[in-house]
C-alpha positions as CSV (number, residue, x, y, z in Angstrom):
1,X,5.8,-19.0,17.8
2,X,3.1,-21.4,17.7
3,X,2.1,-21.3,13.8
4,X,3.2,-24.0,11.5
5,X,5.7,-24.4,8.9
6,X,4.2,-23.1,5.4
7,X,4.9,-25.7,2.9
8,X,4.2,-23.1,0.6
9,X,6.3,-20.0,0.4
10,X,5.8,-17.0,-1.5
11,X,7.6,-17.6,-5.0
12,X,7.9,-14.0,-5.7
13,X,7.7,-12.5,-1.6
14,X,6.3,-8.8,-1.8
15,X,7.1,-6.9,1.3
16,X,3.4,-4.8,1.5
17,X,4.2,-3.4,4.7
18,X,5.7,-4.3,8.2
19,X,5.0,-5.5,12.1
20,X,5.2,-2.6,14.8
21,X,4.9,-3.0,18.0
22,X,2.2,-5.2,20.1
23,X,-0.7,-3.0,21.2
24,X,-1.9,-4.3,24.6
25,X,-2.0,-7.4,26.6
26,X,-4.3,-9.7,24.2
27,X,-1.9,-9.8,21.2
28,X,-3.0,-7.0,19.2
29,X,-0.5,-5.5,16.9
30,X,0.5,-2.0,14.9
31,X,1.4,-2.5,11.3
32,X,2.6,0.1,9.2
33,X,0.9,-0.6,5.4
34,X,3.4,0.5,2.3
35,X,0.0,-0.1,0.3
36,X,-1.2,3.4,-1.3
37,X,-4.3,3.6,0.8
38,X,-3.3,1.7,4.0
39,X,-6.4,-0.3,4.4
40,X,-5.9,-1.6,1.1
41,X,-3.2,-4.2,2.9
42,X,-6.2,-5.8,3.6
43,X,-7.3,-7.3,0.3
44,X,-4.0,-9.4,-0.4
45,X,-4.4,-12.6,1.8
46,X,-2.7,-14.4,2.4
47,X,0.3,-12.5,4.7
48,X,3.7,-14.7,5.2
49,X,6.1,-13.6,7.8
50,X,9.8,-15.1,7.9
51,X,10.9,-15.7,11.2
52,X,13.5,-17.6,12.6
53,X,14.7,-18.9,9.3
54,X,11.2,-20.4,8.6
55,X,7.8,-19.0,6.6
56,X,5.1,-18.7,9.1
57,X,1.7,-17.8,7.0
58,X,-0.5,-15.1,8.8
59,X,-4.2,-15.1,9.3
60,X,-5.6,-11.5,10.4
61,X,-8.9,-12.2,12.5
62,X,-10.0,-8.7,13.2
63,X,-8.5,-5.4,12.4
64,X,-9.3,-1.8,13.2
65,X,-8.1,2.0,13.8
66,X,-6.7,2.8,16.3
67,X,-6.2,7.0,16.6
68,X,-3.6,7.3,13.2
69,X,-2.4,3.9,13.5
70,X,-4.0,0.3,12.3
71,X,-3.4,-2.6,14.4
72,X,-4.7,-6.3,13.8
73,X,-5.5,-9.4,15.4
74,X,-3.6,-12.6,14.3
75,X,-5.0,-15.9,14.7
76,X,-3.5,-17.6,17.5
77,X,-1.6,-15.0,18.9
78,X,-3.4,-14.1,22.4
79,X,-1.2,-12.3,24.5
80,X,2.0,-9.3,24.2
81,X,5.3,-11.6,24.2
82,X,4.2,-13.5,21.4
83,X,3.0,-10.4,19.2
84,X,6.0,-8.7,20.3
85,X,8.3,-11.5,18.6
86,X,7.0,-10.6,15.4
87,X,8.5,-6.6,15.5
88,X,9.7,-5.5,12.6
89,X,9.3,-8.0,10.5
90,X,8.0,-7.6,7.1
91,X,4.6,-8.4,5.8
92,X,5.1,-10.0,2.6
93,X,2.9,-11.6,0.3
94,X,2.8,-13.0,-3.0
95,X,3.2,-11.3,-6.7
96,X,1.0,-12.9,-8.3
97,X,-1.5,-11.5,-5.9
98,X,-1.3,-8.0,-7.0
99,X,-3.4,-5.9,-9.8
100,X,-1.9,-6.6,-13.3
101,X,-1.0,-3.7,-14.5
102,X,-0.9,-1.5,-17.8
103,X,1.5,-1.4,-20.3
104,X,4.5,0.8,-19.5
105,X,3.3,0.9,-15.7
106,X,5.3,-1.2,-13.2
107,X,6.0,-1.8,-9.5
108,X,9.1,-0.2,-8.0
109,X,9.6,-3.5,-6.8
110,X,10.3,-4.7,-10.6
111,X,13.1,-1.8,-11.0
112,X,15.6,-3.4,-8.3
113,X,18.5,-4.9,-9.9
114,X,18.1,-2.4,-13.1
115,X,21.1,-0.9,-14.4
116,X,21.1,2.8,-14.6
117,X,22.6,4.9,-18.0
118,X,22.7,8.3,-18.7
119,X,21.9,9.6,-21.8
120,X,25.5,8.8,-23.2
121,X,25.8,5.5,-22.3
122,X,27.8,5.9,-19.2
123,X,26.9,2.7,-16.3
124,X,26.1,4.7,-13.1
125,X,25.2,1.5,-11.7
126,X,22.2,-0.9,-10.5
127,X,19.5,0.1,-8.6
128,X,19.4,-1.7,-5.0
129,X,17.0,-0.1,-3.1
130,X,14.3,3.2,-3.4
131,X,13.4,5.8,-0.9
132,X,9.6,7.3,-0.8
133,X,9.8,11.3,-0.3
134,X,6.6,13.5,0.2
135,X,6.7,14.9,-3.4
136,X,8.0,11.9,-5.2
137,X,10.3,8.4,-5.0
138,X,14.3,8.2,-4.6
139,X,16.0,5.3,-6.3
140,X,19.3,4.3,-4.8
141,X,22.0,3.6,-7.4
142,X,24.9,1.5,-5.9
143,X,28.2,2.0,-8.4
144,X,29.6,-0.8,-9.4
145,X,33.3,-0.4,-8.5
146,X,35.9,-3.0,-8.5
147,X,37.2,-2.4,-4.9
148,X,34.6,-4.4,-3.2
149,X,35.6,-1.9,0.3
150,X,34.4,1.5,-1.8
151,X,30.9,1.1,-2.7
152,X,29.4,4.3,-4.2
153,X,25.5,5.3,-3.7
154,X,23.8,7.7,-6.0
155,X,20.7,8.8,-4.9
156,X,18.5,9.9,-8.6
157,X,15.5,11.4,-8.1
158,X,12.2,9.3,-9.9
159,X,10.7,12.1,-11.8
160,X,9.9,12.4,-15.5
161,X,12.2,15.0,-16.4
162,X,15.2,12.6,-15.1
163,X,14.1,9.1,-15.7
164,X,13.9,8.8,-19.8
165,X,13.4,5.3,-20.3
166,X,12.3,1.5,-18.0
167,X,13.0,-1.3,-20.0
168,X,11.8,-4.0,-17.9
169,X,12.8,-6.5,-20.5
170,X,16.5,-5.8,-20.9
171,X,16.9,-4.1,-17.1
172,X,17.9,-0.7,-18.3
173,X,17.0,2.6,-17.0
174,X,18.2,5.8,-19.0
175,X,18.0,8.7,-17.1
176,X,18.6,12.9,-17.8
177,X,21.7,12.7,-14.5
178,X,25.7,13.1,-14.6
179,X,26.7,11.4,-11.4
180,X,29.4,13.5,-9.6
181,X,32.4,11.6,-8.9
């Protein structure tokens, strides 16, 4: 790739959505947008991409539709191979560049590395991951088990009438679930 070095990395990286494929011969690009409305990608600027074990900072020049998929122009990328080296990568920006939210409300981002209770106490284990379903999100509980070769996954359901509690502040999720062993 052709950009330079960012000096200046993302402190808290935010994956907001990720690279598809190159679209054409004059560097166009599909991006897939993990935003709520898809266009809303848009409003945090600036983009970094980590490629090659180096933060490359993105600058979209144009942007359209294109039938149900967005694709983009990047500065300085002009033609298929180079927009096709960015593939699957993630589109990351900032923290501190999204919407501060209310109390009690948080990013799924900020429940990643929670530990998960139920309602008697019992460690079912530390969220690592979460899945977005049509009707609701999936968080992905990994149990921590003293075999490192036997990891157990839990997948709990992020609905109201499991998840009790989010304590951001001591990293503890009480939910309404028996884990089946």
């Amino acid at each position: 790739m052709n950009k330079t070095l960012v000096k200046y990395y993302p402190n808290d990286p935010v994956i907001l959505g990720k690279i598809g494929k190159a679209y054409g011969i004059f560097g166009w690009i599909k991006i897939i947008s993990f935003t709520e409305t898809s266009e809303n990608i848009f409003c945090y600027q600036p983009w970094y991409v980590y490629y090659a074990n180096l933060w490359y900072q993105l600058e979209v020049s144009n942007w359209k539709h294109q039938d149900k998929n967005i694709i983009i122009k990047l500065k300085d990328i002009n033609n298929r191979d180079t927009a096709s080296k960015l593939t699957n990568h993630d589109i990351i920006v900032n923290a501190t560049q999204l919407p501060s939210l209310d109390n009690g409300e948080y990013y799924l981002k900020d429940i990643i590395g929670c530990q998960v209770i139920n309602l008697e106490g019992f460690i079912i284990g530390v969220v690592i991951n979460f899945i977005e379903t049509i009707s609701n999100y999936i968080i992905v509980v990994q149990q921590k088990i003293k075999n490192q070769f036997k990891k157990k996954e839990f997948l709990i359901p992020f609905i109201d009438k499991i998840i009790k509690t989010v304590d951001l502040n001591t990293k503890i999720i009480q939910v309404d679930w028996e884990p089946v062993l």
